[in-house]
C-alpha positions, 0 to 999 in steps of 0.5 A, a space after each residue: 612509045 609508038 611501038 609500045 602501044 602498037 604492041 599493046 593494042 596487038 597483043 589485046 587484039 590477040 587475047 580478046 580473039 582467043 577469049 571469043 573462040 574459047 568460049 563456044 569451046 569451053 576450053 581456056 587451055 587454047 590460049 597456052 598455044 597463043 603464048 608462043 604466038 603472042 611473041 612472035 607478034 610482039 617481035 614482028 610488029 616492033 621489027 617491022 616498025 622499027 625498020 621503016 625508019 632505020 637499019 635492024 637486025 634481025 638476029 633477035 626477032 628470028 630467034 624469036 620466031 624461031 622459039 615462038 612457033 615451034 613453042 606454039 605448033 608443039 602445044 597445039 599438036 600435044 593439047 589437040 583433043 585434049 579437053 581443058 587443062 586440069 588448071 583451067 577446069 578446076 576454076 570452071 568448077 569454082 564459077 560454073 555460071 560466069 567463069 566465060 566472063 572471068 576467064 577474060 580477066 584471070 586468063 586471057 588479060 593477065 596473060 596479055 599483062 605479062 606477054 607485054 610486059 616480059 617483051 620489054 627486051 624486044 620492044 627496046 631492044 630490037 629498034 636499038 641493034 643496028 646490027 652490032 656484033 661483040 661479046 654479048 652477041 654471042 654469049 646471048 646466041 650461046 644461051 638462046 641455043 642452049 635453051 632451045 636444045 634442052 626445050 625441044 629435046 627435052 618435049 620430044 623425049 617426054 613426047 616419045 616417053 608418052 606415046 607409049 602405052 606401058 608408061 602410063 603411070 611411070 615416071 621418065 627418068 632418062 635421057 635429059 630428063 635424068 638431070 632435071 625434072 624439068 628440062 622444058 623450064 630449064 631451056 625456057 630460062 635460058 632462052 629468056 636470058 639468052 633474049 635480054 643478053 641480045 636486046 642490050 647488046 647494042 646498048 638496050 636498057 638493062 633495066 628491062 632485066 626485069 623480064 628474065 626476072 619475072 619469066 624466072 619466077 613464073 617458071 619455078 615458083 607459079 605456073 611451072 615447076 611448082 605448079 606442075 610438081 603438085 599434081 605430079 605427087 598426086 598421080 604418079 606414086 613413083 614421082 616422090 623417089 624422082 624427086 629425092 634423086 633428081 634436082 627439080 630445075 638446073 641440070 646435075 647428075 643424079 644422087 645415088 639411092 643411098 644418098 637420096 633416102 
């Protein structure tokens, strides 16, 4: 319990900076940075308090190290100069004059709401690995690195694929990218599965599956997959045709044109 509201506490304390630094801004797109971050916070604390008293393995917070600031340092490199994200700017428009209060609430809360609750596996799970070693270890391990491959390979390739100024308007359709729409999503699914795996490797609760779960929905029914599709139909002309072609989430091989039409 101790390490649950340790936790809860870090996490607000987090939110209700970014919140403060944002609204001079004008800009609630820094706290998608943060969501890496938070993470990496979350497993730091409950390591190191959880040390004081026992033997811990480090294998789950270094991995979450690991994918917490690369997620954080790319997301600030690629947002830097940025302006607000069209998400964020369209709630702006709807509530000119409050949307710095609510924007506490609809944003910067609700996020730290979820980090706590989707770290549960952490929370749990770390304090109770001594630092067991079985097949659950590696299978996580296995999914972790899996993840972490099409994330980053996936961020680097539409990086490049951006960076290039006959693109704009075009639509990446190779490299990982030719077998997934989104590649990014499909390695963050993995890597929060890979995470759960870890956790009841040394016997965490299962219960806290309820994490990869709801990281799941998030990614391919809220903030990612169909959000994301939605304003890519509206700007790239191009994107329709990828779509039939491409399957928008777990890798495959892509349809042939006549089996697409």
């Amino acid at each position: 319990m101790t390490i649950l509201l340790a936790n809860a506490a870090a996490i607000l304390t987090l939110m209700l900076v970014v919140w403060l630094i944002s609204i001079p801004l004008r800009n609630v797109s820094i706290v998608d940075p943060v969501w890496g971050l938070g993470f990496v916070v979350v497993a730091g604390l409950t390591y190191f308090l959880a040390s004081q008293n026992a033997e811990v393995c480090y294998l789950l917070p270094l991995l979450v190290t690991i994918w917490g600031l690369r997620l954080f340092a790319y997301l600030a490199w690629r947002n830097w100069g940025e302006g607000e994200d069209k998400r964020y700017a369209e709630m702006r428009e709807k509530r000119p004059d409050n949307f710095w209060w609510i924007s506490l609430f609809m944003v910067f809360l609700l996020q730290g709401v979820l980090m706590w609750i989707i770290s549960l596996p952490l929370q749990i799970g770390i304090p109770q690995n001594p630092g067991v070693v079985n097949v659950w270890t590696f299978l996580g391990s296995g999914l972790w690195v899996l993840g972490f491959f099409f994330e980053v390979v996936g961020d680097w390739q539409m990086a490049r694929f951006k960076s290039k100024p006959e693109n704009k308007g075009e639509v990446l359709n190779s490299g990982l990218w030719r077998y997934t729409r989104h590649p990014n999503y499909f390695g963050e699914f993995c890597l929060w599965w890979g995470f759960w795996v870890l956790s009841i490797s040394a016997g965490g609760p299962y219960w806290t599956v309820i994490s990869p779960i709801i990281m799941s929905f998030l990614l391919l029914y809220v903030s990612g997959v169909t959000l994301l599709e939605r304003h890519m139909k509206k700007d790239k002309p191009k994107y329709e045709e990828y779509t039939r072609r491409t399957n928008a989430f777990f890798p495959w091989f892509p349809k042939s044109k006549s089996a697409a039409t």
